[in-house]
C-alpha positions in Angstrom: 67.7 -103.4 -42.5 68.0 -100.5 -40.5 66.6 -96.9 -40.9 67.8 -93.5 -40.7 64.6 -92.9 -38.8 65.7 -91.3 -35.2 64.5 -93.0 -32.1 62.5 -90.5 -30.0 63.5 -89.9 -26.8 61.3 -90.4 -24.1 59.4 -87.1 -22.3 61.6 -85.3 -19.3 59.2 -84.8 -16.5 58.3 -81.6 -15.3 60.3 -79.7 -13.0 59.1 -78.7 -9.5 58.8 -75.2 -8.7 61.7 -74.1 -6.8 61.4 -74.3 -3.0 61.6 -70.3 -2.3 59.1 -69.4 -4.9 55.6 -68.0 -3.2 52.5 -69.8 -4.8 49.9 -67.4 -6.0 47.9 -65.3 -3.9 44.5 -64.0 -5.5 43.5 -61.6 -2.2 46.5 -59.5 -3.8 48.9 -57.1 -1.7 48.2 -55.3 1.2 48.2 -51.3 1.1 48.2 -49.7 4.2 45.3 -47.3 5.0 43.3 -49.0 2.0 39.9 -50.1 2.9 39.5 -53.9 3.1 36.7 -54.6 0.4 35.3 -56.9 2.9 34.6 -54.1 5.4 33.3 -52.1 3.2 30.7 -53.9 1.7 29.1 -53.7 5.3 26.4 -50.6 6.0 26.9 -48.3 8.4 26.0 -49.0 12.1 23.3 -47.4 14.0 24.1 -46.3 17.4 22.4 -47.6 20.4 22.5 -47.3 24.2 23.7 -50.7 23.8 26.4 -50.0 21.3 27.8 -47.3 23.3 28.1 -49.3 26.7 30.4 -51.6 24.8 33.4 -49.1 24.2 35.0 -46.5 26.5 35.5 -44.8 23.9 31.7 -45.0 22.9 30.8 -43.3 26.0 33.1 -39.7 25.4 32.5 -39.8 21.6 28.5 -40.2 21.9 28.3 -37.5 24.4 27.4 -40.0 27.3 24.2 -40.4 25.8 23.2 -37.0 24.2 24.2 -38.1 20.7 21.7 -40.5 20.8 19.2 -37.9 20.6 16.5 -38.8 17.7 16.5 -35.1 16.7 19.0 -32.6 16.2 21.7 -34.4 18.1 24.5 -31.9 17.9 22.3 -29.1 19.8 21.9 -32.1 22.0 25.4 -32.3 22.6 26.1 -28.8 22.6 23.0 -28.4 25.4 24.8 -31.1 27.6 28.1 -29.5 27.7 26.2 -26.0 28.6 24.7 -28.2 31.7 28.2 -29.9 32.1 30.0 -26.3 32.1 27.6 -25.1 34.7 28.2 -28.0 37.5 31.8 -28.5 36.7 32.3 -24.7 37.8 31.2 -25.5 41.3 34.8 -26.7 41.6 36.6 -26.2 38.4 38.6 -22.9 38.0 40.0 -21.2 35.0 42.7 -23.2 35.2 40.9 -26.6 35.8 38.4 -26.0 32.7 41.6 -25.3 30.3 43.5 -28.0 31.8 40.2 -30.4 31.3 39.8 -28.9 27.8 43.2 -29.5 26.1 43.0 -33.8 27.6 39.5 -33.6 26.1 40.4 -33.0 23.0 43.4 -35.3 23.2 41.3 -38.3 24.2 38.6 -36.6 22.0 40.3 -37.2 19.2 41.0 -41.1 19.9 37.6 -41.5 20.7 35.7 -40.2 17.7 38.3 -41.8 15.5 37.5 -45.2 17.0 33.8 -44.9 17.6 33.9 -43.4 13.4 35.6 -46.9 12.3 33.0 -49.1 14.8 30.4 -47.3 13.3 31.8 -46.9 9.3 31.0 -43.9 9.1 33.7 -41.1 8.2 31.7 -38.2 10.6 28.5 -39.9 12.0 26.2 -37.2 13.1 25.5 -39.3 16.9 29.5 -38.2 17.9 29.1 -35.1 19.4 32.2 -35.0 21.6 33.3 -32.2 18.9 30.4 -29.7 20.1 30.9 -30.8 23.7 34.9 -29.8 23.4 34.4 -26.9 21.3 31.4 -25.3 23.0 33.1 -26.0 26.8 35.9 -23.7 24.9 33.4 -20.9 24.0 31.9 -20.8 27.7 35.8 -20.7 28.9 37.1 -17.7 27.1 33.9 -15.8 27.5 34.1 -16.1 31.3 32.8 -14.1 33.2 29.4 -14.4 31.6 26.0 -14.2 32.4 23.4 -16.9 31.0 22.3 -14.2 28.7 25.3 -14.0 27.1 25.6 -17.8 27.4 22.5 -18.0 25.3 24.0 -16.1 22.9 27.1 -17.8 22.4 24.9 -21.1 22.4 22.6 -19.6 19.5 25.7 -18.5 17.4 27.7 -21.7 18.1 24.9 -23.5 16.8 24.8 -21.3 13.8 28.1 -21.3 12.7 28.6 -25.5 13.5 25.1 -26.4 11.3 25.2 -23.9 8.9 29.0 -24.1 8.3 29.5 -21.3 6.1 32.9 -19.8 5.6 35.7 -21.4 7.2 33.8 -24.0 9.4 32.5 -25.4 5.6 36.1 -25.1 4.3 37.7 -27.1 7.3 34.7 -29.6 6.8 35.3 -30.5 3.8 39.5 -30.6 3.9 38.9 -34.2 6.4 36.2 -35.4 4.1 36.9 -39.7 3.2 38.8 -39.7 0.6 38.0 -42.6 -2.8 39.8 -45.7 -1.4 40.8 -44.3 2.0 40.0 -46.6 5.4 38.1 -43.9 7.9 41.2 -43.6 10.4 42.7 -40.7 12.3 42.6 -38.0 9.6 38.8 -38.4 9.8 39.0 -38.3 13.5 40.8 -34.8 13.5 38.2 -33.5 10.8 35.1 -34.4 13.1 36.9 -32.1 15.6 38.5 -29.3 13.6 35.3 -27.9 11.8 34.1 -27.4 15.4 36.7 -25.7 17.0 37.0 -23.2 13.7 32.9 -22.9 14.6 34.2 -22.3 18.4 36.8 -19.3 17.1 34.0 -17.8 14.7 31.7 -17.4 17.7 34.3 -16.0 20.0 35.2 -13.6 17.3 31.6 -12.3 16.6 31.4 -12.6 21.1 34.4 -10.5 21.3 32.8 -7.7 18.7 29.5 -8.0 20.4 31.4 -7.1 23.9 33.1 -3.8 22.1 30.0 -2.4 20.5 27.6 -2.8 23.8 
């Protein structure tokens, strides 16, 4: 006798996932000038003669060697650029040391920015191309000068770039890594920056000095 029971019907099987549809990605998306966790989880690198004969760009942030100084390495940096200033004179002019300045700073500021990232550190204290540009600036506008007045300039430069009070500390801290942010040219331009406002507050204090004697 039949039923009024209904006759299941049998399971449809699944339906593949359409051909244009991207599979799941767990790394997440990509954000440009985000820092890869990956990299970040490694500790800073320590500078060596060895790690700056690897990169051109090594050599000019590093100070050809000065920044590699144990102890105080900025007045080591600022010291070599005094010495550098001195030689180059012997056959730079005005016009050579300004025209030398101004590419220094442009190929300054690629090479701290790439020695920063191959050393993950925003301003490591071994680049000291920023004192060697800034003070080379000083000894130019202060031209003609005795080493007297050299010393001076050396002594307040110093000053202002350690110490960073005022406007040096201000322009410091505007480049400063940001939470999240990859170290990238930004930090390049600050490492520079707080060095030449440092240069300008020396020339300004030189410049009053040279009125009052």
């Amino acid at each position: 006798m039949p039923t009024d029971t209904p006759t299941s019907a049998p399971p449809s099987p699944p339906c593949p996932p359409a051909a244009d549809t991207p599979a799941p990605s767990s790394a997440g998306p990509e954000t440009p000038g985000r820092v890869d966790p990956a990299a970040a989880a490694l500790p800073p690198r320590r500078p060596t003669a060895l790690f700056m004969l690897a990169h051109p760009a090594r050599w000019l942030a590093l100070g050809f060697g000065s920044g590699l100084s144990p102890v105080a390495p900025g007045t080591a940096g600022t010291l070599w650029a005094w010495l550098a200033f001195i030689v180059g004179s012997i056959w730079l002019d005005e016009r050579g040391w300004g025209l030398l300045i101004a590419i220094s700073l442009a190929v300054g500021w690629w090479a701290c920015t790439r020695t920063a990232q191959h050393l993950r550190t925003a301003d490591p204290g071994a680049i000291v191309w920023d004192e060697v540009v800034a003070f080379w600036l000083v000894l130019w506008l202060v031209t003609p000068s005795g080493l007297g007045e050299q010393a001076a300039a050396f002594a307040l430069f110093r000053f202002f770039d350690a110490v960073k009070p005022g406007p040096v500390g201000w322009a410091d801290r505007r480049y400063k890594l940001r939470p999240g942010e990859a170290i990238g040219w930004r930090q390049g331009l600050g490492i520079l920056v707080d060095d030449l406002v440092a240069a300008g507050c020396t020339l300004l204090l030189m410049a009053l000095w040279r009125q009052v004697a």
